[in-house]
C-alpha positions as CSV (number, residue, x, y, z in Angstrom):
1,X,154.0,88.6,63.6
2,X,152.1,91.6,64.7
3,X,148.2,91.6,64.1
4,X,146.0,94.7,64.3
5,X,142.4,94.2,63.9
6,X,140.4,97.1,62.4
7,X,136.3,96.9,63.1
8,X,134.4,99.1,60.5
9,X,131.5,100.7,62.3
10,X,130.7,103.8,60.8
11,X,127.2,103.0,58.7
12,X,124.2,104.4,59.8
13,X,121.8,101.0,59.1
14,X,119.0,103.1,57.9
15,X,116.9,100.1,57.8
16,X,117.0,99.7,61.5
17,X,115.0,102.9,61.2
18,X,116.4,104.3,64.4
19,X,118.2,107.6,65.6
20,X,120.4,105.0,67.6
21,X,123.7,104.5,65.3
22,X,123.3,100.6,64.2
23,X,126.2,99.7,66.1
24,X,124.4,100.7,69.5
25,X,121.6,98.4,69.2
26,X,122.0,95.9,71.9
27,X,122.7,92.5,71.8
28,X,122.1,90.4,75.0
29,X,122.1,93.3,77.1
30,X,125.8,95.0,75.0
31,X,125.7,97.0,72.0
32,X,126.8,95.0,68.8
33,X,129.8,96.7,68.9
34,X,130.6,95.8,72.1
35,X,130.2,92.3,70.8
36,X,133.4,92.4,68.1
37,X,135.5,94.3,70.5
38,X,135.7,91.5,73.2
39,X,135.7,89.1,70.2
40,X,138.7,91.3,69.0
41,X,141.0,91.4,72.3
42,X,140.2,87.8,72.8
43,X,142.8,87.2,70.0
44,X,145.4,89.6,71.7
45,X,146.5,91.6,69.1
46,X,148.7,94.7,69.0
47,X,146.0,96.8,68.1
48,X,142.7,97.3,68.3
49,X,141.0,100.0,65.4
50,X,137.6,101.5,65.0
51,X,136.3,103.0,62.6
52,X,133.4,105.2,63.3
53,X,131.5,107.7,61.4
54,X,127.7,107.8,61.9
55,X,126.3,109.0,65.5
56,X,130.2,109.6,66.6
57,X,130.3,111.0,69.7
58,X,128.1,108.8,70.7
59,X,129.5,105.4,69.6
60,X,132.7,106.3,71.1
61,X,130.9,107.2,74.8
62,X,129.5,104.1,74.6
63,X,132.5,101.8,74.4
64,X,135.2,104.0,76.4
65,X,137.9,101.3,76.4
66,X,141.5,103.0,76.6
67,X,142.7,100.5,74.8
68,X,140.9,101.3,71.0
69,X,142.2,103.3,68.5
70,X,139.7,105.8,67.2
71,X,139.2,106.4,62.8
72,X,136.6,108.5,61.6
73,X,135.5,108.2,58.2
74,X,133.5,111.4,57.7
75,X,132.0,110.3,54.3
76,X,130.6,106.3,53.9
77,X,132.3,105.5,50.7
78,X,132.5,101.8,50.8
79,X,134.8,99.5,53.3
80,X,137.3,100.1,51.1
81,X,137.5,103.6,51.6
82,X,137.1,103.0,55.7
83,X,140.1,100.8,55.5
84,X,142.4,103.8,53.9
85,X,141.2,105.7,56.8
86,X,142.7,103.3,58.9
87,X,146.1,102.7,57.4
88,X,148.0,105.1,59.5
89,X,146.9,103.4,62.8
90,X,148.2,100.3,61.4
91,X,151.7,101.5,60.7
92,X,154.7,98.9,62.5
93,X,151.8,95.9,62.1
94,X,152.7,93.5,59.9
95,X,149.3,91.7,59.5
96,X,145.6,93.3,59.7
97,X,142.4,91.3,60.5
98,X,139.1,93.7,59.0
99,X,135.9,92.7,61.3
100,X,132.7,94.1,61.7
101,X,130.5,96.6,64.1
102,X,127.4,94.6,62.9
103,X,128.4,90.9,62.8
104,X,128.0,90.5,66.2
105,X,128.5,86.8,66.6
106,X,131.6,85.8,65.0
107,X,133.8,83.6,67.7
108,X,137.6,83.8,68.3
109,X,138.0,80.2,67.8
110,X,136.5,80.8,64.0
111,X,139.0,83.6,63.6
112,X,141.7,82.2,65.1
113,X,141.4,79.1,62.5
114,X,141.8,81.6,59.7
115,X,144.8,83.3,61.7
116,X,147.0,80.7,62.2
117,X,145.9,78.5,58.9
118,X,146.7,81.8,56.7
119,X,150.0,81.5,55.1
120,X,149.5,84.1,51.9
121,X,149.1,87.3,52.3
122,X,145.1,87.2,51.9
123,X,143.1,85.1,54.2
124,X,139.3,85.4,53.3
125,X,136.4,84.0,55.5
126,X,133.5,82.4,53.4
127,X,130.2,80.6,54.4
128,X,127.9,78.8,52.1
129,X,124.1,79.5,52.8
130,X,121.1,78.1,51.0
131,X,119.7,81.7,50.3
132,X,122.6,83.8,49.7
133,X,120.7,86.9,48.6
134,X,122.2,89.6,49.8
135,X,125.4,88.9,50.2
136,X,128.7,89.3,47.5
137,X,129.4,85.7,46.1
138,X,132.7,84.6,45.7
139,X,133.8,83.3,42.7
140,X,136.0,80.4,41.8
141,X,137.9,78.9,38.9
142,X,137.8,75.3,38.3
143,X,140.7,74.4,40.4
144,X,138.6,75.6,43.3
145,X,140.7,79.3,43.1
146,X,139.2,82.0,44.4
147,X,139.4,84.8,41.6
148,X,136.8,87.3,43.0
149,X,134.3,88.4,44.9
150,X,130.9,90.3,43.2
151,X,128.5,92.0,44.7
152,X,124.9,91.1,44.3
153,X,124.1,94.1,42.6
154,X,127.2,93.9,40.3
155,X,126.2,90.1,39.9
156,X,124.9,88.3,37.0
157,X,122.3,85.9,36.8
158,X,124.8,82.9,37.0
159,X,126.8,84.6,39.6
160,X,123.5,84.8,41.6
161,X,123.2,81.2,41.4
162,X,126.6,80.8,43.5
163,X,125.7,79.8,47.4
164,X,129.3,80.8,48.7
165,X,129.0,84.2,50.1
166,X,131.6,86.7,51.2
167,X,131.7,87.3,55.1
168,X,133.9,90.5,54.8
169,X,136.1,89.1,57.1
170,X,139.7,89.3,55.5
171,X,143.3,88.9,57.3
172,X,145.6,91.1,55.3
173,X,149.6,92.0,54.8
174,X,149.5,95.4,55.8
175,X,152.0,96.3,53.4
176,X,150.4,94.6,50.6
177,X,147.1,96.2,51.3
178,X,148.4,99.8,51.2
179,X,148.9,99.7,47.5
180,X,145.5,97.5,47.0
181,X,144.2,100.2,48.5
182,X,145.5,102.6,46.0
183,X,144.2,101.4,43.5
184,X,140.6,101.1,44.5
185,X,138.4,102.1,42.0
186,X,134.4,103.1,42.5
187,X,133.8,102.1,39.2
188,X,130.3,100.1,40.3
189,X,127.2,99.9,40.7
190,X,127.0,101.5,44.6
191,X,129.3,104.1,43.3
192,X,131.9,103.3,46.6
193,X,135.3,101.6,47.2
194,X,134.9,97.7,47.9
195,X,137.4,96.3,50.0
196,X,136.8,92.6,48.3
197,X,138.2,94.5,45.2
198,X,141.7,93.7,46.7
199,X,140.9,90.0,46.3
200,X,141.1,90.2,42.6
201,X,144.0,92.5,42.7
202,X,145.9,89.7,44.5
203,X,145.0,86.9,42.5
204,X,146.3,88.9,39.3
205,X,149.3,89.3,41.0
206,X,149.5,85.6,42.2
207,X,148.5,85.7,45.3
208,X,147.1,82.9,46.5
209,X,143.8,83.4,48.4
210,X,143.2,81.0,51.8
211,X,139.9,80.6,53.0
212,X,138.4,79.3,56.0
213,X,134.8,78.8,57.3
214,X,133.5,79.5,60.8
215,X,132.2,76.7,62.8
216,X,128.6,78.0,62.2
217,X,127.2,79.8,59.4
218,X,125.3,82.6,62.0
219,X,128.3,83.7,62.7
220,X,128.8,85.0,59.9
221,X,125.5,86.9,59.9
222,X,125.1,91.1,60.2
223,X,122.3,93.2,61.3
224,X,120.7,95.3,58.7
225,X,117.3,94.9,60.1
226,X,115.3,94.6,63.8
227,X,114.2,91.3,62.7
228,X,117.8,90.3,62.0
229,X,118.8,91.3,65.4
230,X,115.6,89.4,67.4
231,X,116.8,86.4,65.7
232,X,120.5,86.6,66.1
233,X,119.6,87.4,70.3
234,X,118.0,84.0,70.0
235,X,121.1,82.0,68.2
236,X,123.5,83.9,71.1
237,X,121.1,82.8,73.6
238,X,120.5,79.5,73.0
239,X,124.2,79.3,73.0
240,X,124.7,80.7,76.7
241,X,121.8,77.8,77.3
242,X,123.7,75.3,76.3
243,X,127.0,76.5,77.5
244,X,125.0,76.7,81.3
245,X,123.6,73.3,80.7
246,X,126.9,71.9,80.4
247,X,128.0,73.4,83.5
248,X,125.2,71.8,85.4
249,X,122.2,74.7,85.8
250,X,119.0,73.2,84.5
251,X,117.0,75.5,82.6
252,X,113.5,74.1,82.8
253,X,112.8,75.6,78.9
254,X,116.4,77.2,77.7
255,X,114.3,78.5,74.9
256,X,112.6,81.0,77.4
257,X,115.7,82.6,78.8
258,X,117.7,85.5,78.5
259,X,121.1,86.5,79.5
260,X,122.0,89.8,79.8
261,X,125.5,89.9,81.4
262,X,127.1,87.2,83.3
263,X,126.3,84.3,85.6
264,X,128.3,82.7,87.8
265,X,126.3,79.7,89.2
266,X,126.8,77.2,91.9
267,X,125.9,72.9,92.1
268,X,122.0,72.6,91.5
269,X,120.9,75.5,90.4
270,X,117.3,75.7,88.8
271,X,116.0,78.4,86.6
272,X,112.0,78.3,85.5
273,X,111.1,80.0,82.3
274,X,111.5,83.6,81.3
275,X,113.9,84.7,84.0
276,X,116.2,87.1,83.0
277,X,119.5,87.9,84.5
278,X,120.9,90.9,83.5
279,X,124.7,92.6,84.9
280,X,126.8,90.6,87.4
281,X,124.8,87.8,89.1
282,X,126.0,85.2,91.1
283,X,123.9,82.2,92.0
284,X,125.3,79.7,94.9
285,X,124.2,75.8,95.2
286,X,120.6,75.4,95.3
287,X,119.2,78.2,93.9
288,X,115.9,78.4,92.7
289,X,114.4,80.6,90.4
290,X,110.9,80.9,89.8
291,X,109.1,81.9,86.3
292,X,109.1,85.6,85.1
293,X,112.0,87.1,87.5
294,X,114.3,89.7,87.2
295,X,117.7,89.5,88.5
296,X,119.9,92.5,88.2
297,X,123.6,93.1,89.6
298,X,122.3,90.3,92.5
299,X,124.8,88.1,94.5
300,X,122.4,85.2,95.6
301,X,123.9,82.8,98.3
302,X,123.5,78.8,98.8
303,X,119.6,77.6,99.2
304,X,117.9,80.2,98.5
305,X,114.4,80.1,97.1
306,X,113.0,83.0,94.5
307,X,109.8,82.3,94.1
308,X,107.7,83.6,90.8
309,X,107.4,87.2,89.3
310,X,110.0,88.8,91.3
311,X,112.3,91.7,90.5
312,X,115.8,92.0,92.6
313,X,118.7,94.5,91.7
314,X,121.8,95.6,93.0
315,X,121.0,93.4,96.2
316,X,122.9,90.8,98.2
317,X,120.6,87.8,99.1
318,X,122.2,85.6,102.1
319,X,121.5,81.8,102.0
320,X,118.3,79.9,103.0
321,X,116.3,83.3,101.9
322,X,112.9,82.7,100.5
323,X,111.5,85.5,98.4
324,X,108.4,86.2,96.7
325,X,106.2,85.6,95.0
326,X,106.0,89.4,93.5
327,X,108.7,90.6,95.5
328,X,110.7,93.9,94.5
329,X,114.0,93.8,96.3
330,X,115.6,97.1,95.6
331,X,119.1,98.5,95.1
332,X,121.6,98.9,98.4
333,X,119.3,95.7,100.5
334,X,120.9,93.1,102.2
335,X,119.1,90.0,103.5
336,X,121.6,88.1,106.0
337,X,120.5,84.8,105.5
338,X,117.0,82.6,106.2
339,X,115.0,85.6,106.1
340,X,111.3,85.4,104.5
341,X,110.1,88.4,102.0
342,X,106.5,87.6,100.9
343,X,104.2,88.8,98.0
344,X,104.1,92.1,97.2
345,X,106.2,93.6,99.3
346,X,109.3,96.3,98.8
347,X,112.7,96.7,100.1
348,X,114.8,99.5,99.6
349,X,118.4,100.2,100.8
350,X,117.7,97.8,103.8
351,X,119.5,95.1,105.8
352,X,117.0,92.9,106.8
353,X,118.7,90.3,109.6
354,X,118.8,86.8,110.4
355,X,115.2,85.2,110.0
356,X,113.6,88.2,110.3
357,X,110.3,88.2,107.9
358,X,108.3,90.7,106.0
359,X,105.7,88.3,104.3
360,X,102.6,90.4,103.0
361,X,101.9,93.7,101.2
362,X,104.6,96.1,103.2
363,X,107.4,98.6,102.3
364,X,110.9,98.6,104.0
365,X,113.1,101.2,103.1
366,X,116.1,102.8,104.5
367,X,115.8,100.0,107.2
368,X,118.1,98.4,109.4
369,X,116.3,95.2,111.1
370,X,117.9,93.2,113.6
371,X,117.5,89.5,113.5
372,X,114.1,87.3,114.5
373,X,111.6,90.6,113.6
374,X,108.0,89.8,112.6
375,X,106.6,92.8,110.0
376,X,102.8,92.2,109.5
377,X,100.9,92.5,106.7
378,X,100.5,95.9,105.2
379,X,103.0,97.9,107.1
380,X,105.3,100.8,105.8
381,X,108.8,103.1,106.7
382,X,107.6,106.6,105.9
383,X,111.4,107.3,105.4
384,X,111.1,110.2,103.2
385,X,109.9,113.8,104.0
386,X,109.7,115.5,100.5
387,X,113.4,116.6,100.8
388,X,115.1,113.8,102.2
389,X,115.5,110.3,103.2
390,X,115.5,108.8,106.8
391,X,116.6,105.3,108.9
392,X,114.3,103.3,110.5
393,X,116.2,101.2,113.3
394,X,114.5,98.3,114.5
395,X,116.1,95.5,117.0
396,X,116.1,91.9,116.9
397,X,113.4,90.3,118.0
398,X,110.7,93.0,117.4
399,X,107.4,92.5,116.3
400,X,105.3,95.0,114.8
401,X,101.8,94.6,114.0
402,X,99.5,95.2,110.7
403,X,99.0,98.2,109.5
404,X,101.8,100.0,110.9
405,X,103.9,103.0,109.8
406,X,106.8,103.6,111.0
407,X,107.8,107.4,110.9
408,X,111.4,108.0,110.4
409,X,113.6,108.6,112.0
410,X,112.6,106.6,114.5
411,X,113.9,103.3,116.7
412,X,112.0,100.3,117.4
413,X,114.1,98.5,120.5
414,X,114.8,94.7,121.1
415,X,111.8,92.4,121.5
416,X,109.7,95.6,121.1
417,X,105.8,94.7,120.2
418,X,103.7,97.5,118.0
419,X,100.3,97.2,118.1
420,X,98.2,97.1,114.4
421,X,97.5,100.2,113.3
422,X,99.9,102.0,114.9
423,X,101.7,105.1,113.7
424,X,105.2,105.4,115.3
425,X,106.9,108.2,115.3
426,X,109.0,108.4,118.5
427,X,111.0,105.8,120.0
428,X,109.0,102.0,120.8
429,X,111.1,100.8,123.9
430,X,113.0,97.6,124.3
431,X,110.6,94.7,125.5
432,X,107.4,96.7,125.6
433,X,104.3,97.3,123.9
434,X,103.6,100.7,121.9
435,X,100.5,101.5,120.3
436,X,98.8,104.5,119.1
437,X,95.8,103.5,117.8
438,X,92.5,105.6,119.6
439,X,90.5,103.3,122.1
440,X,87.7,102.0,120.2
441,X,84.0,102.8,120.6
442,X,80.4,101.4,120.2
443,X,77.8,104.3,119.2
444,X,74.5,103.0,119.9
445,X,71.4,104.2,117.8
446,X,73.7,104.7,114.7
447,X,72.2,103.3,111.5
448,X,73.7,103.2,108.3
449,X,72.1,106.1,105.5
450,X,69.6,104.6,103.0
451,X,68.5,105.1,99.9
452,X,65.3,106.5,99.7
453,X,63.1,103.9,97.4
């Protein structure tokens, strides 16, 4: 059978109490909607439908995917009503799954259980909660039926009392829900179209209602508020913890860490609390990550050590590197392998080679350093002019001395030695020593000024 799958994402979540369209708000680095849509293709369907009204534009720029088929439902009357719009994208489907923009967690395993376990025409997804307020309750006979679903604010008092709640999740003929549709009424107490009217429509007819639960309650669970969302980043986190640990990573506190992307980690790899990886990272065996860093877009190879409070992006690191602590490794740098970056020290758009090591307090950028160089303590590239960026070349084996800038373009050759203090700004020869410093002097009968008591 055909299956489309039609996500509703057009609300505006005033209670987020943003300009951002509810559906943008990010999730573990992806907007929510993001979230449903990989969900969504993860079941393969035929089709994929959103339905977007609130902040447009702007929803559909931010999940350009060929593959979705746009609705816009200019006016929010109800899911009911965002459904209709919907119908004609759904035309030679034979079966239509209705998610969410805003339930961000809900797994394909979940929703492949109600798929393939759905016989009827109506497949609804329920969970039972201890504090369903909120949520529509759905109501059974005393066969266990379903007859109905009521919204809280429709609800009675003993209707209130019911703990199994309606998901919104429903798996629909299409053909059957076309005249369901029809005969929507807004005859309540939001004044809208409910979808979940169709539910009672079926049963009248005789339709039997299946049901199926997801394998946890959460993920079930939308985001109306910012304090929703900062607990459902938690849930989704402690589940890429756990899914990590089972791979072999040890995450020395998985409650203090946050991915924003994905990781692709070698044997042995150690994370310390709070790191964050965020894009495309790839960790090889032996990794170590020390407390509070940042890892961006980084491909990290075998043995390397990151030591605390670093920030890396858009970098390669080659194996037996050790970095930090407070490093900043910047986009476009490349270390080779074994080399040493030390506290507080930049690169930028630099290949720094083979065991070369800039340990304390420097900036390196627009650099290309050969292998076995020595950078001392405090020196800098003065790459850029105030119009535009320069290379600093400097060969294996150099050794340049504290305090040193080097003013690009310029070229430091093989096994060249700069003295401290130095500014360089024409070419340091292979093998010698350059140094620019003035000669220094001794001024006798100088005395420091005083005060005058």
């Amino acid at each position: 059978m055909k299956l489309g799958i039609v996500i509703l994402a057009a609300g505006q979540g005033t209670r987020m109490r943003s300009r951002l369209p509810k559906v943008l708000h990010q999730l573990a680095g992806r907007p929510l909607l993001q979230h449903v849509v990989e969900t969504a293709f993860a079941l393969a369907p035929e089709r994929v439908v959103v339905v977007y009204g609130h902040g447009g534009e702007a929803v559909r720029r931010a999940l350009a995917d060929e593959r979705l088929v746009w609705v816009e439902q200019r006016e929010q009357l109800g899911t009911g009503h965002a459904v209709q719009q919907a119908l004609p994208a759904l035309e030679g489907l034979d079966r239509v799954l209705v998610l969410y923009g805003d339930v961000p967690l809900i797994r394909a395993a979940s929703l492949r259980r109600l798929i393939d376990t759905t016989e009827s025409a109506l497949g609804l997804m329920t969970v039972n909660l201890a504090d369903p307020s909120g949520y529509g309750r759905v109501l059974r006979d005393q066969a266990g039926n379903v007859l109905r679903i009521v919204e809280e604010k429709d609800a009675s008092a003993e209707e209130k009392a019911v703990t199994e709640i309606n998901t919104g999740i429903l798996l629909l003929e299409v053909e059957r829900l076309k005249e369901w549709l029809a005969r929507l009424s807004p005859d309540n107490a939001q004044g809208e179209y409910y979808l979940t009217d169709v539910i009672a429509m079926a049963v009248h007819e005789g339709v039997a209602v299946h049901v199926a639960q997801p394998a946890e309650a959460v993920e079930a669970e939308g985001v109306n508020t910012r304090a929703q969302l900062a607990a459902l980043e938690r849930v989704f986190q402690r589940w890429q913890a756990e899914e990590l640990m089972a791979q072999g990573v040890t995450l020395l506190d998985p409650a203090r860490f946050d991915l924003r992307g994905s990781l692709r980690a070698g044997t042995d790899v150690v994370l310390d609390v709070n790191v964050i990886l965020e894009g495309e990272v790839a960790l090889g065996d032996g990794v170590r990550v020390g407390a509070n860093t940042v890892l961006r877009d980084v491909r990290v190879e075998d043995g390397v050590t990151i030591l605390e409070n670093c920030v890396i992006e858009q970098a390669h690191i080659g194996p037996g590197c050790r970095i930090g602590p407070f490093s900043r490794i910047r986009p476009g740098t490349e270390l080779v392998g074994e080399a040493h970056v030390g506290n507080f020290v930049e690169i930028k758009n630099s290949t720094i080679g083979l065991g070369s090591k800039v340990n304390h307090l420097s900036y390196v950028g627009d650099t290309h350093m050969g292998a076995g160089v020595n950078i001392g303590a405090g020196t800098i590239t003065c790459n850029y002019d105030g119009a535009y960026k320069h290379r600093t070349l400097i060969g294996d084996n150099a050794f340049i001395g504290s305090n040193t800038a080097l003013v690009a373009p310029v070229t430091v050759g093989d096994g060249a030695t700069v003295g401290a203090g130095s500014v360089i700004a024409k070419e340091a020869p292979a093998q010698k020593l350059t140094l620019t410093r003035p000669r220094q002097v001794t001024i006798e009968g100088w005395s420091r000024p005083q005060k005058e008591k």
